[in-house]
Each structure stands twice: as structure tokens, then as C-alpha cells.
N, C-alpha and C positions, 0 to 999 in steps of 0.2 A: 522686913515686911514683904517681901516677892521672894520668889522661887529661884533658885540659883544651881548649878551646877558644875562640875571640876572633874577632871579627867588626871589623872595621877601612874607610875609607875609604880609597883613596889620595888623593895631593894633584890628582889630578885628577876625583878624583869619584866613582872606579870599587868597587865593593865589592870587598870582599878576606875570604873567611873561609879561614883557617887552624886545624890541627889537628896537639897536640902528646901522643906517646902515649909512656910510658916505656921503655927498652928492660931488661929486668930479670934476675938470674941469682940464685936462692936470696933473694929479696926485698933483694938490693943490686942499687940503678941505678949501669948499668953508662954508658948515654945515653939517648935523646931520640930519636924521629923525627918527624920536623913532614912535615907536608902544608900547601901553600896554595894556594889556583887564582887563577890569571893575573888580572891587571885585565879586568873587562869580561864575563868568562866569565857570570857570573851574571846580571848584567845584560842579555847577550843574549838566553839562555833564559828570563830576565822578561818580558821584551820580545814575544818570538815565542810566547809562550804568550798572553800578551794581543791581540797579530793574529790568533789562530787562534778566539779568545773572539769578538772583535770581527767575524770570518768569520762562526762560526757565528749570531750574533745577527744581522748581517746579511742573511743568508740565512733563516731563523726568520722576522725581521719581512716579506721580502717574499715569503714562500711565505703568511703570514697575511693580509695584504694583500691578495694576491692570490685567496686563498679566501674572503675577505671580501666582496669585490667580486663572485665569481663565486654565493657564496650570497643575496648580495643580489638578483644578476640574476636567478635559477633558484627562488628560492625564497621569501625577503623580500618580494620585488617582487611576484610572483603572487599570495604572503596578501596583503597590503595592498591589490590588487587586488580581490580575492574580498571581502575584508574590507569595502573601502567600497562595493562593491556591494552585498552585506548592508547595510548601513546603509539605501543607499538605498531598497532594496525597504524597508525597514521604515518609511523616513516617507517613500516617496513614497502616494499616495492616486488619481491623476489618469492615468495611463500604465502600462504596464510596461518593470521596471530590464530590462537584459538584464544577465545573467553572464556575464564573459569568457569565452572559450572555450578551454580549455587541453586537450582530447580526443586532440591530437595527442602530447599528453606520458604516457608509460607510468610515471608513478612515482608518486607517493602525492599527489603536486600536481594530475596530471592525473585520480584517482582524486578529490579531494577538489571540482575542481571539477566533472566530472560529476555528481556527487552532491548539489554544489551546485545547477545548474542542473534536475538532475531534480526538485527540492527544492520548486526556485520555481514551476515548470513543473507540478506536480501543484499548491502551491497555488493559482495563478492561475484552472487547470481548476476547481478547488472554488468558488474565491471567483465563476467565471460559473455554477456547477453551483447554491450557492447565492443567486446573483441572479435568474438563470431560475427557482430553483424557486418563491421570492418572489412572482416578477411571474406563474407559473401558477397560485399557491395564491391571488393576487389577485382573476386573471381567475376562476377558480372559484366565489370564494367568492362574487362581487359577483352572480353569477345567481342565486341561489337569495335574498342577498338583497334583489335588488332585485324579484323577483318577492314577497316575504313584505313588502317595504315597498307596495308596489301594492295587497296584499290587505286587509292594514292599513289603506290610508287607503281603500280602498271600503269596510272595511264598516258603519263607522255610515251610508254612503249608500243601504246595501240596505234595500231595502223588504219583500219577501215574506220568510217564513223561508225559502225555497225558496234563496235567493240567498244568506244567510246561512251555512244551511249547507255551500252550495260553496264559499263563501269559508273556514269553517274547515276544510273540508279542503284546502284550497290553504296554509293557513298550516299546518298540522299537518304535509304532507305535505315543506315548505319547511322543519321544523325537523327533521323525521327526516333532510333530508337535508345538512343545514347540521352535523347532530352524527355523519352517518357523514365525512362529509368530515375534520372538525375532529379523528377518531379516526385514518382513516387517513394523514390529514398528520402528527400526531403521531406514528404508527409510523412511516411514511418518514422522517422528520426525525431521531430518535435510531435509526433502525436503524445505520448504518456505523460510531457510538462504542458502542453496545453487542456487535456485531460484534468490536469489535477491542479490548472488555472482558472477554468473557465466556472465560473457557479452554473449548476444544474438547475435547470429549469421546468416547472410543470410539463408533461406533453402527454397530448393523447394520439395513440400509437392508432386507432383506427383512423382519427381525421389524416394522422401521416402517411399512411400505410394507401390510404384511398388518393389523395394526393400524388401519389407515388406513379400508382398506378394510371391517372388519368393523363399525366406526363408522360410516363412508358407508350402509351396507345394515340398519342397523339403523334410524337416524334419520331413513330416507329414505321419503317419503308415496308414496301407490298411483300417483299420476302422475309419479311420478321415474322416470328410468334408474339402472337398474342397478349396482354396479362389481365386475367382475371382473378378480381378480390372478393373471397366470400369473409364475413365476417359475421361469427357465431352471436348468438344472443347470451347472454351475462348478466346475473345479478346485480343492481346497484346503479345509481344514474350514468356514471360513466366509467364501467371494470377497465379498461382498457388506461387510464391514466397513469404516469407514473414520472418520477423525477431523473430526467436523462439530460444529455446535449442533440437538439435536435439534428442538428447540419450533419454531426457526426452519423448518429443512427440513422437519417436518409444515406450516408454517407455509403454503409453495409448494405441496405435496401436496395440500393443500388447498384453496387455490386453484383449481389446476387441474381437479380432479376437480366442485369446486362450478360453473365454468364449464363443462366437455363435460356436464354433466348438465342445468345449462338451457339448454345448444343441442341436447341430445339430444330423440327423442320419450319420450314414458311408458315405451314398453313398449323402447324400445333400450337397450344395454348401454354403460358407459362400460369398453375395454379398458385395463389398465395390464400391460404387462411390462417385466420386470427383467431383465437380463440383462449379462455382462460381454463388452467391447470390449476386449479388449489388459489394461492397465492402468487401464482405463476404469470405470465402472458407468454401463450406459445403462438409464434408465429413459422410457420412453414411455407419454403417455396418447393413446389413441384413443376419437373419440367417434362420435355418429351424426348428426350435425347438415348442417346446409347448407354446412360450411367455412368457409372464406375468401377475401377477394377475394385475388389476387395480389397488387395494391398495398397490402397489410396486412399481410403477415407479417411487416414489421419495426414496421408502424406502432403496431399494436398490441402494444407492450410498450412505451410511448413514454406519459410522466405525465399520465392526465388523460384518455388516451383510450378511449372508449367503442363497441361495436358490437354491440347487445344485439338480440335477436330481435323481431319487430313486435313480438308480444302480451308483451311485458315491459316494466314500468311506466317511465317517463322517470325518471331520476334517482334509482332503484333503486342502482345502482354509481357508486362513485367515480371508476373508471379507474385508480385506483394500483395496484389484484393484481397484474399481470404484471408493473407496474415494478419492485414491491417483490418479486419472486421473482426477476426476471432479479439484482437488487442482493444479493441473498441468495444467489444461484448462484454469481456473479461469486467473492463474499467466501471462497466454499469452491473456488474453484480452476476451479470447471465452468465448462458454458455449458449455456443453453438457448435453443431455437428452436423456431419454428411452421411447417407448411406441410399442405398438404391430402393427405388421405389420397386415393388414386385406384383404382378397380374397372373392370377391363377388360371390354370389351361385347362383345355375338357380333358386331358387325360390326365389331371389332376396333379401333374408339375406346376410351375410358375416360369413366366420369365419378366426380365426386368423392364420395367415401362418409361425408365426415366430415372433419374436422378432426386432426392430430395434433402434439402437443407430446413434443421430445424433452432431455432430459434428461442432461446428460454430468457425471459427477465422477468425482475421482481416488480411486481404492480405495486400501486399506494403513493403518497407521497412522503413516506418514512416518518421521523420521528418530529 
């Protein structure tokens, strides 16, 4: 009177399930109806479900295979590449590694080794920026002392005190300059990690710039020049603002104004105007002095180098101001250059009026 079923082999092997269900009228069985499926039937549909398994497993492992192989080629291979290239840069000592070149690939391979290459490529420039500047602070330093070892061993040979006391100021003069030297190597030397320490600050370049100047003309003795600030008029409540380090940019301000004032005369003006280019802030110092050669307006912002007026004492300046302000300009986006100011003649030449350094940063305070 229930449903039953039986799972059977036949004598040749094949499975057999059959099923027997009661056929019933007022709960008396009246019969039976059975179902059984044919030898084999099962078996097939076993069968062809396991080929279609076996298909797609098939299929699965060589599409992995295949992607395996192709990320190997495309992407495996490249790190690996980059990778022991790195290594190498890291203990080679003797050469430079080069980075494969992958530039030609637009995806995150070819982005990673650009970046690689720019990587090694800015260090390489450091590590000769730091050799050169080694073998210049050498050369520097060895003149001053080799002149103060010279004085040194003359002077228990001096005889007159006449001779003596040239000799201590040749050593005295030898140590003033041996300790500006040793100050301003020290500020070139940490400026770039203090640069890329210090957070940038809002500053507006005209209240600095007037400041600057009210300082100059206060501290400044009867045979100084001048400095006068004009500052242009500008769209905007404040064009002149932007995100720098102030100490630092007074740092160049000053500078500059301290040099056009000892190439200036007494009684001449050192001009500084502000003014905005586009997205720019140009600031210019003009002075009243004798200029520049032509072959120097790049040379001078170059470490070390010097071009000081007759009547100013030998070994007064170090040569690092311009360097250390062009590096200070550089770090806030600008530029700055030198070239001679020019005053047109009645007979329709010119000649040069002076000296002018010009001054470019980016205004705003970025993004």
C-alpha cells in the first residue's frame, strides 16, 4: 500500500532502477504500477555527464595555462626584470645599472618602470651633485687653509711687530672666512631636506617683499643704496599670495638686494617691483652698478662663484647666495635669472644701467 523502490544490476552489468507505486480505490489496492528504465539508460547519462566534466576541466586548465604563460610573459617577467635591476643598482658601487625600458607599454608595467628609471635617474644626478659638491667644498676650503697654514708657520719667523701684525690679520682674516664658508656649506647642504621637510605655508609676497625692504633702509649706513618697492596693481583681493616657506624666500630677497647694493653707488637706488605675469609673480631687482659680463649670467649662480667689485675685500663672499636662491626658487616651482639692465643713448646705442635679477613663481595656493 506505499511506494517503494529497488536499484538492481543486470547480469550484464547495466543498472536497472525501478519503481513500484500502488494503484488504490477507498484505501483497498486494487494493483501495482512499476516503472523500470532499460539497461544502460543510466549508465549513459553517467557517462556523458562525466565527458562534459572532463570538457570543461579541460578547457579551464588550458585557458589557465595559457594566462599563465601570458602573465608571466607581460607582467612576471617585467617585475623580475625591474626587480633585479633594483638589486643591482643597490650593490653595484662602480658603474651605472640601467632599467629596462618598458615606456613603450601604456599599463601600470610601463608606468612602474618609468618611474623606476626616473627614480635611479634623479638619484645618480644627486649622487654626482653630491660628489661635485664635495670635490668644490674641497677646493674651497683648501685656499683659505693653506693661506692661514703659511701665516702660521711665518710668524714666529717675523721679526719686526710691523710683520706680526700683518701676519694676524692674514690669519684672522683666513678664519672669518674659513667660518663663513663652513656656515654657508652648511646651509646649502641641508637646504633640499629641509625644503622637502618643512610644510608650505600661505604668504603674501608683497606684505614680504615691503617688509623686506623697510628693513633694508632702516639698517642701511650713509654710503649704501637705497631700496625702493614699487608694487603693481592686480586683479583679485590678494594676486600676490601663494604657498612657499617664508624665511627661506626672505632668505633670496635678501640676497639679492644685499648684492645690487654693493654694486650699487652710495647715493643710487636698488629698484625692486612686483608684479603679476598670467599665473606668474615676477619680481625684479634692479640695481645701479656696472652689470654684467655676458659670459656670466649663467655663471654666476654656479657654487663658489664670485665677481665682487675692485674695492671689496678678497674673500668677503662665499659664492653660494645665488646658488642657494636659484635652489630655493627651483624648490617653489619658479625660476630665476640675471641679465643687464640697458639705457638707450641720443645716438641711439644703449648702455648698460645696472644689473637686473628677475624673479618668477607660481601664485594661488595650489590645489
Amino acid at each position: 500500500g506505499s511506494p517503494a523502490s529497488v536499484t538492481r544490476v543486470s547480469q550484464r552489468g547495466e543498472l536497472i532502477v525501478s519503481v513500484a507505486v500502488p494503484i488504490q480505490r477507498f484505501r483497498a489496492v486494487l494493483g501495482s504500477l512499476l516503472l523500470s528504465t532499460q539497461g544502460g539508460d543510466i549508465d549513459a547519462i553517467v557517462r556523458a555527464e562525466r565527458i562534459a566534466i572532463i570538457r570543461v576541466f579541460l578547457f579551464a586548465a588550458t585557458v589557465t595555462i595559457l594566462l599563465s604563460i601570458l602573465l608571466a610573459g607581460t607582467i612576471a617577467g617585467p617585475v623580475r626584470r625591474l626587480a633585479a635591476a633594483a638589486d643591482r643598482v643597490r650593490r653595484g658601487s662602480n658603474s651605472r645599472e640601467e632599467i629596462p625600458d618598458f615606456s613603450d607599454r601604456q599599463d601600470e608595467i610601463g608606468h612602474l618602470a618609468r618611474s623606476f628609471r626616473e627614480m635611479t635617474n634623479a638619484l645618480y644626478n644627486k649622487i654626482d651633485a653630491i660628489e661635485q659638491f664635495a670635490a668644490d667644498v674641497a677646493h674651497e676650503l683648501k685656499n683659505p687653509l693653506t693661506s692661514l697654514r703659511s701665516a702660521v708657520e711665518t710668524l714666529p719667523l717675523a721679526r719686526s711687530q710691523e710683520s706680526k701684525d700683518r701676519l694676524m690679520e692674514v690669519i684672522q682674516h683666513d678664519v672669518r672666512r674659513l667660518d663663513r664658508l663652513i656656515s654657508d656649506i652648511s646651509d646649502a647642504s641641508r637646504l633640499d631636506a629641509e625644503l622637502a621637510r618643512i610644510q608650505a605655508d600661505p604668504i603674501d609676497l608683497a606684505e614680504l617683499l615691503r617688509n623686506m625692504a623697510d628693513a633694508a633702509n632702516e639698517r642701511s649706513a650713509v654710503e649704501e643704496a637705497s631700496v625702493k618697492l614699487t608694487v603693481a596693481d592686480a586683479q583679485g583681493s590678494r594676486p600676490y599670495r601663494m604657498l612657499g616657506h617664508d624665511i627661506r624666500l626672505g632668505q633670496v630677497v635678501s640676497n639679492l638686494l644685499d648684492n645690487a647694493r654693493s654694486f650699487s653707488p652710495a647715493d643710487g637706488i636698488v629698484r625692486v617691483d612686483l608684479s603679476r605675469e598670467g599665473r606668474m609673480i615676477k619680481i625684479t631687482v634692479d640695481d645701479d652698478g656696472p652689470g654684467i659680463r655676458a659670459e656670466n649670467t649663467e655663471r654666476i649662480f654656479e657654487r663658489f662663484y664670485t665677481d665682487r667689485p675692485d674695492g671689496e675685500g678678497f674673500g668677503n663672499n662665499s659664492g653660494l647666495g645665488l646658488s642657494i636662491s636659484r635652489q630655493i626658487i627651483a624648490a617653489h616651482g619658479g625660476t630665476i635669472s640675471a641679465a643687464n639692465r640697458l639705457e638707450p643713448l641720443a645716438d641711439g646705442g644703449h648702455r648698460i644701467a645696472g644689473a637686473r635679477f628677475t624673479i618668477r613663481l607660481p601664485a594661488g595656493l595650489g590645489k
